[in-house]
LUMZAVEX-125182 format. One record per residue (C-alpha): residue number from 1; residue in three letters; y, x, z. Coordinates in Angstrom, 3 decimals, decimal comma. Each point is the difference from the previous one (the first is absolute). Example, Ala and Ser with C-alpha at 12.3 -4.5 7.8 and 13.67 -1.06 7.14 Angstrom:
2
site loza 1 | miti ALA | north -4,500 | east 12,300 | up 7,800
site loza 2 | miti SER | north 3,440 | east 1,370 | up -0,660
***
This chain:
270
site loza 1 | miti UNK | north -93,378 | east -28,077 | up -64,247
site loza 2 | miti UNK | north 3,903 | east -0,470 | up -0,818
site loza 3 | miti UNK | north 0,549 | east 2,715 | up -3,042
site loza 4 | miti UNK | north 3,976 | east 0,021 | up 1,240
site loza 5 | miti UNK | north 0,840 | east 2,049 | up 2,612
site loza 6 | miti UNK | north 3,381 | east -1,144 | up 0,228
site loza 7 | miti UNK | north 2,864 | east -1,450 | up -1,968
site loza 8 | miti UNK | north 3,597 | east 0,841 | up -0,626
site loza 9 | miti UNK | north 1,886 | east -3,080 | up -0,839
site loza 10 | miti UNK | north -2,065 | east -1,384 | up -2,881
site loza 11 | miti UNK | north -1,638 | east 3,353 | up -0,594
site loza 12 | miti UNK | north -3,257 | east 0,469 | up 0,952
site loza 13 | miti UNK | north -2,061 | east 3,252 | up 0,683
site loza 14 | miti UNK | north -3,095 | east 0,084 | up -0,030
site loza 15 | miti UNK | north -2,525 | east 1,779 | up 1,909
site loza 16 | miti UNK | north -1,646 | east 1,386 | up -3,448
site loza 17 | miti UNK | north 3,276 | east 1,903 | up -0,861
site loza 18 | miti UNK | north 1,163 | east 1,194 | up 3,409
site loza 19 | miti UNK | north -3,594 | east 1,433 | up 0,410
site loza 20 | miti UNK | north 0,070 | east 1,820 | up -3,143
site loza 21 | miti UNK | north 3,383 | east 1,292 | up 0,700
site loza 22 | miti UNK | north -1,070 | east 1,449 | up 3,540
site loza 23 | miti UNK | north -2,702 | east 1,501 | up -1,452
site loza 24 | miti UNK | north 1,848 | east 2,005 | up -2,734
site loza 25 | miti UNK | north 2,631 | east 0,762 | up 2,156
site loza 26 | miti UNK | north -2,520 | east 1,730 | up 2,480
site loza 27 | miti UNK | north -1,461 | east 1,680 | up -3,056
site loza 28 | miti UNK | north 2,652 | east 1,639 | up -1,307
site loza 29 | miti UNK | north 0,828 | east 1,365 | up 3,543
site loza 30 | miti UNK | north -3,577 | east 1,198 | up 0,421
site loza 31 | miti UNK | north 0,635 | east 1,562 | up -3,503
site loza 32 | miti UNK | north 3,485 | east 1,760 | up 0,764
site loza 33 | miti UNK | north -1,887 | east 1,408 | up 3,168
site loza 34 | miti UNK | north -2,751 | east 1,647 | up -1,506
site loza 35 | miti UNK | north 2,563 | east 1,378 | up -2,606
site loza 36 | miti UNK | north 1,691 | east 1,490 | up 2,639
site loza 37 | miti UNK | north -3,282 | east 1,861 | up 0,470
site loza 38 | miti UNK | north 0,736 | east 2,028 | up -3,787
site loza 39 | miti UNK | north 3,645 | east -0,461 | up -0,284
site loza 40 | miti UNK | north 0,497 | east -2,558 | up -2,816
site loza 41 | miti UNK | north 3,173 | east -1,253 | up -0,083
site loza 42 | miti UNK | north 0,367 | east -3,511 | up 1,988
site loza 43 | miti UNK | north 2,087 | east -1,252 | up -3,168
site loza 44 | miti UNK | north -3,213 | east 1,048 | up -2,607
site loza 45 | miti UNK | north -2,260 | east -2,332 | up 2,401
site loza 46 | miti UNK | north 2,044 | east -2,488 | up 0,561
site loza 47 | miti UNK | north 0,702 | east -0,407 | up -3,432
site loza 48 | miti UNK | north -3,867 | east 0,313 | up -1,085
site loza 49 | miti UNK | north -0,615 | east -2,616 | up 2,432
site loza 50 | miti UNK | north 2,288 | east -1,966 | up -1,530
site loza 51 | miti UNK | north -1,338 | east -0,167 | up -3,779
site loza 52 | miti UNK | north -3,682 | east 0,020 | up 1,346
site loza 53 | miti UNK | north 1,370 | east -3,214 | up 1,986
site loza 54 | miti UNK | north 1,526 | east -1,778 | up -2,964
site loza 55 | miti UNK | north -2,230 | east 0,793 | up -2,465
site loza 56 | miti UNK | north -2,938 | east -0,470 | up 2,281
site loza 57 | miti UNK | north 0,829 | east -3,258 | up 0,908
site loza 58 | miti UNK | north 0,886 | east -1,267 | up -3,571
site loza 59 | miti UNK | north -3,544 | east 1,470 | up -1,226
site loza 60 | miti UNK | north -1,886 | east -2,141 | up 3,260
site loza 61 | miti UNK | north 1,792 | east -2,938 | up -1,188
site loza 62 | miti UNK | north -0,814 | east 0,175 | up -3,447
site loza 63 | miti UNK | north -3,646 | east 1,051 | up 0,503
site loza 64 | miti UNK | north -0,191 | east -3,557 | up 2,406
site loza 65 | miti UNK | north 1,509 | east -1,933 | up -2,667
site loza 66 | miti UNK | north -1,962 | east 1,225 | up -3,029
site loza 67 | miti UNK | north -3,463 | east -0,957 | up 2,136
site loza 68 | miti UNK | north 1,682 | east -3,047 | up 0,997
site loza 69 | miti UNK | north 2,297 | east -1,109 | up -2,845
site loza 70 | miti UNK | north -2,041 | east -3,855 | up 0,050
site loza 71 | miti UNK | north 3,033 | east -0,399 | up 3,080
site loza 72 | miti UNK | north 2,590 | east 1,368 | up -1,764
site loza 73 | miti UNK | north 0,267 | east -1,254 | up -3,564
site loza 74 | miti UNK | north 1,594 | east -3,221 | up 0,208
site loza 75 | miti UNK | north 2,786 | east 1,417 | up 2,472
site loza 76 | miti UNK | north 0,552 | east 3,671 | up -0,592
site loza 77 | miti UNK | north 2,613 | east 0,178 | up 2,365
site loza 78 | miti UNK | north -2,035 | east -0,033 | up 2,952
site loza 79 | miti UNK | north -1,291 | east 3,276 | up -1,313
site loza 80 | miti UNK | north 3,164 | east 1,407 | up 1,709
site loza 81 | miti UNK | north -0,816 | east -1,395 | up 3,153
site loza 82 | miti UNK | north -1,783 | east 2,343 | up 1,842
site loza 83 | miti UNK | north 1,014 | east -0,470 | up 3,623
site loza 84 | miti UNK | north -2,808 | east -2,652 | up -0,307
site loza 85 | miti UNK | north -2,423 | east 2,449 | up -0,676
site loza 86 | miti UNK | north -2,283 | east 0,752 | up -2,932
site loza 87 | miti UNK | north 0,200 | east 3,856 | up -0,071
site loza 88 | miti UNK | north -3,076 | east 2,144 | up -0,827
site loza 89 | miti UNK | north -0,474 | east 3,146 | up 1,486
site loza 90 | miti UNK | north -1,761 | east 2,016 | up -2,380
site loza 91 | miti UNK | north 2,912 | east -1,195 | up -2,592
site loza 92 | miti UNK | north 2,513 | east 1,646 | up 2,409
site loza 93 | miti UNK | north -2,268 | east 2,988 | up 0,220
site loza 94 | miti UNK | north -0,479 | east 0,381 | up -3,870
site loza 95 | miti UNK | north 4,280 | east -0,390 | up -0,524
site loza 96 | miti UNK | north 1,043 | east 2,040 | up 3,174
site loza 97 | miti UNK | north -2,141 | east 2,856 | up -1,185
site loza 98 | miti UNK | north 1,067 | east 0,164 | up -3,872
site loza 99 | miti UNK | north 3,832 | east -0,106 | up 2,057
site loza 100 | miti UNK | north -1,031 | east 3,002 | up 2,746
site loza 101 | miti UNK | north -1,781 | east 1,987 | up -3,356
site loza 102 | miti UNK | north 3,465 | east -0,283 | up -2,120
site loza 103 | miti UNK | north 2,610 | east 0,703 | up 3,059
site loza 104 | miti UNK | north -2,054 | east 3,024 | up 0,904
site loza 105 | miti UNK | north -0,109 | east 1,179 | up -3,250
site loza 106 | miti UNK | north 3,660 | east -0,145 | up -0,675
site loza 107 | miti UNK | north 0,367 | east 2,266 | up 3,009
site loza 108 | miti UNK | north -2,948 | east 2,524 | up -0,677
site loza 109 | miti UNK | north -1,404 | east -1,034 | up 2,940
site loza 110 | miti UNK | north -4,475 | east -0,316 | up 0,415
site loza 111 | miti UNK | north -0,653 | east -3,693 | up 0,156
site loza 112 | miti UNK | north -3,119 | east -0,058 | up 1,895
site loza 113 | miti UNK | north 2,374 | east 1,873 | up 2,850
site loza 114 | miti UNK | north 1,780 | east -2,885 | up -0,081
site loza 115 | miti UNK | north -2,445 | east -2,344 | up -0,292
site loza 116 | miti UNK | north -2,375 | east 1,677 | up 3,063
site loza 117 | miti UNK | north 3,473 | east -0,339 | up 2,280
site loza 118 | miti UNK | north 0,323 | east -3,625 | up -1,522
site loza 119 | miti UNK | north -3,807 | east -2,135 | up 0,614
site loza 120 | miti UNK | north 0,381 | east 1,241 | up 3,723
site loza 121 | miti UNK | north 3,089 | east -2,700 | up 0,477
site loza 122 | miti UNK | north -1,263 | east -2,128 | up -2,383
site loza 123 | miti UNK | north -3,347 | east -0,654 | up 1,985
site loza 124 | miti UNK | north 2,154 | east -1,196 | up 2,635
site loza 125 | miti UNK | north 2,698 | east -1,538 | up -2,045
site loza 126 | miti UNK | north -2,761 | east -2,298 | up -1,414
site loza 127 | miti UNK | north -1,740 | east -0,647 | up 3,869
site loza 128 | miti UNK | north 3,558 | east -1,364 | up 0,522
site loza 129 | miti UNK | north 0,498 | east -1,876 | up -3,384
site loza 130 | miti UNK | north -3,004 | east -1,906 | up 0,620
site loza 131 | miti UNK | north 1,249 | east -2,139 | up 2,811
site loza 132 | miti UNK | north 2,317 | east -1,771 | up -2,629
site loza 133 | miti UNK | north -3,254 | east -1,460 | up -1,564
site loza 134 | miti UNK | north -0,414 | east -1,263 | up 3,329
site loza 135 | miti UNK | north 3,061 | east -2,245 | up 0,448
site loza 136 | miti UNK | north -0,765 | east -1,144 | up -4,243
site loza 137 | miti UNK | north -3,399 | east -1,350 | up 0,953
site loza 138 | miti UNK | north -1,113 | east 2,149 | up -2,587
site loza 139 | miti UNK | north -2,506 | east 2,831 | up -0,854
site loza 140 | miti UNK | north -2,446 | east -1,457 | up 2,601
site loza 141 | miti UNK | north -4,223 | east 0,406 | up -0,437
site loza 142 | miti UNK | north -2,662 | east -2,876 | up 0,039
site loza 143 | miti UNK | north 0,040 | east -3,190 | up 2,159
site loza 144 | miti UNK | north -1,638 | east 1,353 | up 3,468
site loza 145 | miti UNK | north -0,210 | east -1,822 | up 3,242
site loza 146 | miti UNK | north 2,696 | east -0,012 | up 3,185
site loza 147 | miti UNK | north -3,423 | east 1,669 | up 2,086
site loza 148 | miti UNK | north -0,780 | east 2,491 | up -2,933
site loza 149 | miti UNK | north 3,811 | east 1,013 | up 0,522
site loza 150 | miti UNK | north -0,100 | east 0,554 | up 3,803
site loza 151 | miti UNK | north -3,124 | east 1,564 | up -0,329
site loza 152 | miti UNK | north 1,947 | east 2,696 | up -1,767
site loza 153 | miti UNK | north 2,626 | east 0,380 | up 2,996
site loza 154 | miti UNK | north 3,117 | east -1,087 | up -2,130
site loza 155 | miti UNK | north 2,951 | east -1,074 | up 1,416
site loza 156 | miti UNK | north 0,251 | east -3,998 | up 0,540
site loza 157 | miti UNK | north 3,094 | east 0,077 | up -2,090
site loza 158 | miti UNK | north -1,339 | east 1,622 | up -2,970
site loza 159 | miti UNK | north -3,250 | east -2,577 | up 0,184
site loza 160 | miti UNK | north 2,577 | east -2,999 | up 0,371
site loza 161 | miti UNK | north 1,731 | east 1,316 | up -3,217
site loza 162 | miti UNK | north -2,726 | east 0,833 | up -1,517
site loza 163 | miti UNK | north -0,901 | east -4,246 | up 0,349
site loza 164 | miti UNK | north 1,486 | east -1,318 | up -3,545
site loza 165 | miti UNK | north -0,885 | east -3,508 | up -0,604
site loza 166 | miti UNK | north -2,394 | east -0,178 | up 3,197
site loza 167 | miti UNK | north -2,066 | east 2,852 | up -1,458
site loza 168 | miti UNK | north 0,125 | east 3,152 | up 1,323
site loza 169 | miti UNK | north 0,134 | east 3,196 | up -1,963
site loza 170 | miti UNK | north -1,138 | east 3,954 | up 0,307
site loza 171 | miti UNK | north 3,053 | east 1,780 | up 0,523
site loza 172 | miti UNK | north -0,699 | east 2,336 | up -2,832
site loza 173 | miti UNK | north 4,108 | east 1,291 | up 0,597
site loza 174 | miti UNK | north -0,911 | east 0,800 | up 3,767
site loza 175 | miti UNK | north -3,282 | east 1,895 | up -1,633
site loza 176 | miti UNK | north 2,119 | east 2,334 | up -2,385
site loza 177 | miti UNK | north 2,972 | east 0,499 | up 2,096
site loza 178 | miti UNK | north -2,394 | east 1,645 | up 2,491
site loza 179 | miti UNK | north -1,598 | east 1,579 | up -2,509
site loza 180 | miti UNK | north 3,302 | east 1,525 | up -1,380
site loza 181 | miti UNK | north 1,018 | east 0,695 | up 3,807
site loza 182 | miti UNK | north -3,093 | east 2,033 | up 0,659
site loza 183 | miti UNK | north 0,241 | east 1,829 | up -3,615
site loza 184 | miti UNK | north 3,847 | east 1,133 | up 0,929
site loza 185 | miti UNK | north -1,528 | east 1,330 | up 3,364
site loza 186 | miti UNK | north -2,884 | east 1,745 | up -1,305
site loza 187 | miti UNK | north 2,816 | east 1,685 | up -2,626
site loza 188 | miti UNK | north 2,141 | east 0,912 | up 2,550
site loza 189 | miti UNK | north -2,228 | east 2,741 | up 0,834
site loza 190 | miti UNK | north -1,829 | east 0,592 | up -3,489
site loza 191 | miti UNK | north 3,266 | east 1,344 | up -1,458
site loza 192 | miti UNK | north 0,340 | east 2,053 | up 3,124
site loza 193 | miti UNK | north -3,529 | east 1,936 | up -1,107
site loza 194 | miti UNK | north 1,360 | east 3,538 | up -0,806
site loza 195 | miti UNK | north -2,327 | east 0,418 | up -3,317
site loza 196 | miti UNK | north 0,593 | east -3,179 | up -1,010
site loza 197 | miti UNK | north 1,749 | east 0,118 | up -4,177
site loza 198 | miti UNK | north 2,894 | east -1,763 | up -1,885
site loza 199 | miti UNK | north -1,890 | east -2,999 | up -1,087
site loza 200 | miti UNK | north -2,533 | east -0,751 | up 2,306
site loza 201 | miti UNK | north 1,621 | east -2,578 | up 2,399
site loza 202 | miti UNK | north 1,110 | east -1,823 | up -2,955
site loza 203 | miti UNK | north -4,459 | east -0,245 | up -1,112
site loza 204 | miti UNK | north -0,892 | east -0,904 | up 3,703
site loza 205 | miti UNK | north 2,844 | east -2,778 | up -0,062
site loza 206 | miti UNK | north -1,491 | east -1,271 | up -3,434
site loza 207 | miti UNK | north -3,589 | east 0,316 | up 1,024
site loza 208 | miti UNK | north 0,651 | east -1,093 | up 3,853
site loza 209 | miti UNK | north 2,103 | east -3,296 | up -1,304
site loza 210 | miti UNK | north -2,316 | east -0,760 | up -2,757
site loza 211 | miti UNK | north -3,037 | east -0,331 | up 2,626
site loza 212 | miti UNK | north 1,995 | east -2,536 | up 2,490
site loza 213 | miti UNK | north 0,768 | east -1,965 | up -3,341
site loza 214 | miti UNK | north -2,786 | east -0,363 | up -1,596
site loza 215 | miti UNK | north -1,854 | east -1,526 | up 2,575
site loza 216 | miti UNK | north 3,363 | east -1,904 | up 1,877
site loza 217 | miti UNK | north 0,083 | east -1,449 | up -3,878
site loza 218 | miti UNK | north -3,525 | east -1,305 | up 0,235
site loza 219 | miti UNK | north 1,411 | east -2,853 | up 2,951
site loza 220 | miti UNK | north 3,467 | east -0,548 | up -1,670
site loza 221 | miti UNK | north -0,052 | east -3,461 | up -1,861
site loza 222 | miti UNK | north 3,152 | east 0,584 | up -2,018
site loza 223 | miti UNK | north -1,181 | east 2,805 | up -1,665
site loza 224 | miti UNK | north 1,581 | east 1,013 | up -3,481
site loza 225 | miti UNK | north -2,726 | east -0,334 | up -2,581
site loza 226 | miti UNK | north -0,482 | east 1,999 | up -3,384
site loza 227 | miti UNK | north -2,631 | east -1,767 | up -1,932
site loza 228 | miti UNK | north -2,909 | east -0,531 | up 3,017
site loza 229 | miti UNK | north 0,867 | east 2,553 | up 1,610
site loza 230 | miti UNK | north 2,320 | east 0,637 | up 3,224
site loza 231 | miti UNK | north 3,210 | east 2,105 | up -1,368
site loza 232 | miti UNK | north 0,696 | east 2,017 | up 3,186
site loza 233 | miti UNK | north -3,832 | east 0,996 | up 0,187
site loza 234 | miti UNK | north -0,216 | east 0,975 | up -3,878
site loza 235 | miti UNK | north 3,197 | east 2,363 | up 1,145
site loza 236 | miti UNK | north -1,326 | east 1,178 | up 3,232
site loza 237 | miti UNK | north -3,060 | east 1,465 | up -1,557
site loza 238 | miti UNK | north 2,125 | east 1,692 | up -2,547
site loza 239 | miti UNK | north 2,625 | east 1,536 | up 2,665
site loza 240 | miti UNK | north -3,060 | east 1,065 | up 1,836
site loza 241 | miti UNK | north -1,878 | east 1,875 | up -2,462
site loza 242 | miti UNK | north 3,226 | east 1,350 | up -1,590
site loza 243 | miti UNK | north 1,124 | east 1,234 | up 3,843
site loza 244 | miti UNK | north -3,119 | east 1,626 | up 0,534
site loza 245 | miti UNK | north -0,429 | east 1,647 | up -3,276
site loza 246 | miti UNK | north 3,348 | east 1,633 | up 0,528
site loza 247 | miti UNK | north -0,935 | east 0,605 | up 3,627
site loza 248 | miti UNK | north -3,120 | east 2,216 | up -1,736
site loza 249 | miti UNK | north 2,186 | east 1,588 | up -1,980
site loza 250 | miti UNK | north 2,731 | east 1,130 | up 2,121
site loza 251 | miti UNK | north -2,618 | east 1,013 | up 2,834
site loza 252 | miti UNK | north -0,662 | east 2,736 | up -3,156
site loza 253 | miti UNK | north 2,559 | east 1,842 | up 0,363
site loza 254 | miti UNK | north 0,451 | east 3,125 | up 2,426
site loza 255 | miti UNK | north 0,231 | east 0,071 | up 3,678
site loza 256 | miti UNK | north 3,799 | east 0,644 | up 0,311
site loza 257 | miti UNK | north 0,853 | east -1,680 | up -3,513
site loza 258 | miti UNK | north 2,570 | east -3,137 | up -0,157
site loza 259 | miti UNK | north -0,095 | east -0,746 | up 4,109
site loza 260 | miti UNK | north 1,952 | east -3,400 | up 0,582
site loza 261 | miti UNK | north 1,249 | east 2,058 | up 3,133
site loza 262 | miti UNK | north 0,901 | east 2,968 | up -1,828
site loza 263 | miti UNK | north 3,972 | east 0,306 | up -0,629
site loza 264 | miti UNK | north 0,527 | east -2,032 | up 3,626
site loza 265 | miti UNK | north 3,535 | east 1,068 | up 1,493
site loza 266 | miti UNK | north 0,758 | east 1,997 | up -3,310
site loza 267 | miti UNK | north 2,381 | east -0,912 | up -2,230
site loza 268 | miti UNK | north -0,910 | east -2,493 | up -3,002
site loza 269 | miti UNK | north 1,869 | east 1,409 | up -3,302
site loza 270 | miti UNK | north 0,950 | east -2,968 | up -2,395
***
């Protein structure tokens, strides 16, 4: 596949990057909606979206370059260049939520209520984001066959860029960004559940994402590795057990205590 979707005089843009823009441009609309829902100010979300961006995309680079520094050392520059690709996802998740916990501090305002309205966009966000590994040739499972493939009912263009080198690959980006698609559905209507508490959609995203990953990791062949072991598992089994652990714990409380619908068309006091 061509990574450059077009070019503007000698400027090229690449797939990778316009993706990734979509994707938190739809995001932060999804999240301005759903804040409409409580009343926080447009200018409070669009400026949270803003740090969590920055920050979160810093932290996904840096977490891919640490596990991969062996292609960085002897030109550090190309650190920088991230329209190429080479951003981890639980890197952005680890640096966008330290940003979300310290901008909702500053304004008094309960962080897993943020963070519940936030993972429903961010499922889709990253359905979205995951077509940019696509156009890299990149983030792609085990050498399969062209038969294997159409067994599957994918899409002849996906199998024909999925061929790299006359091999062809499992589309492990086709498997997660249909497994993020179905997890933003399934939220949709989870946050909708009347009894539902501040907190909760945040565990199911952790637990729910941590599933898909684990075993989408198993295929992947460019897996980040931390001693034997695959990174993104070792992480996914932690996000799990922490999500459901606080899942537990939050289910504790009372009936009517800390609903993520409670406070919805009332004012929010900063």
């Amino acid at each position: 596949m061509n990574p450059v979707a077009f070019t503007i005089g000698s400027f090229e843009v690449r797939w990778y990057s316009l993706l990734l823009l979509v994707a938190m441009l739809v995001a932060i609309l999804l999240l301005i909606k759903e804040g409409r829902r409580f009343n926080m100010p447009k200018d409070f979300l669009f400026n949270l979206a803003f740090w969590v961006i920055i920050f979160g995309l810093i932290s996904a680079r840096i977490y891919y370059c640490v596990f991969n520094f062996s292609l960085y050392k002897d030109n550090l520059l190309d650190v920088f260049k991230i329209w190429e690709g080479g951003l981890a996802i639980h890197g952005g998740l680890i640096g966008g939520l330290i940003t979300l916990i310290i901008y909702c501090k500053r304004y008094n305002i309960n962080p897993f209520k943020v963070t519940d309205m936030t993972v429903v966009p961010l499922l889709l966000a990253q359905a979205i984001g995951r077509w940019g590994n696509f156009f890299n040739g990149e983030a792609h499972g085990v050498a399969t066959t062209y038969y294997h493939l159409k067994e599957l009912h994918i899409p002849e263009k996906i199998i024909e860029g999925m061929k790299i080198g006359n091999v062809y690959y499992h589309p492990t980006f086709l498997y997660e960004s249909i497994y993020c698609l179905i997890g933003f559905i399934i939220l949709l209507f989870v946050r909708r559940i009347k009894y539902i508490k501040r907190g909760q959609l945040t565990c199911i995203y952790m637990m729910y994402y941590s599933v898909g990953r684990f075993f989408i990791e198993a295929l992947r062949t460019d897996s980040l590795m931390l001693g034997g072991f695959r990174a993104a598992q070792i992480v996914s089994i932690i996000l799990f057990l922490v999500g459901l652990i606080i899942f537990i714990v939050l289910s504790r409380k009372g009936k009517f205590e800390d609903l993520y619908n409670e406070g919805e068309n009332k004012p929010i006091m900063f």
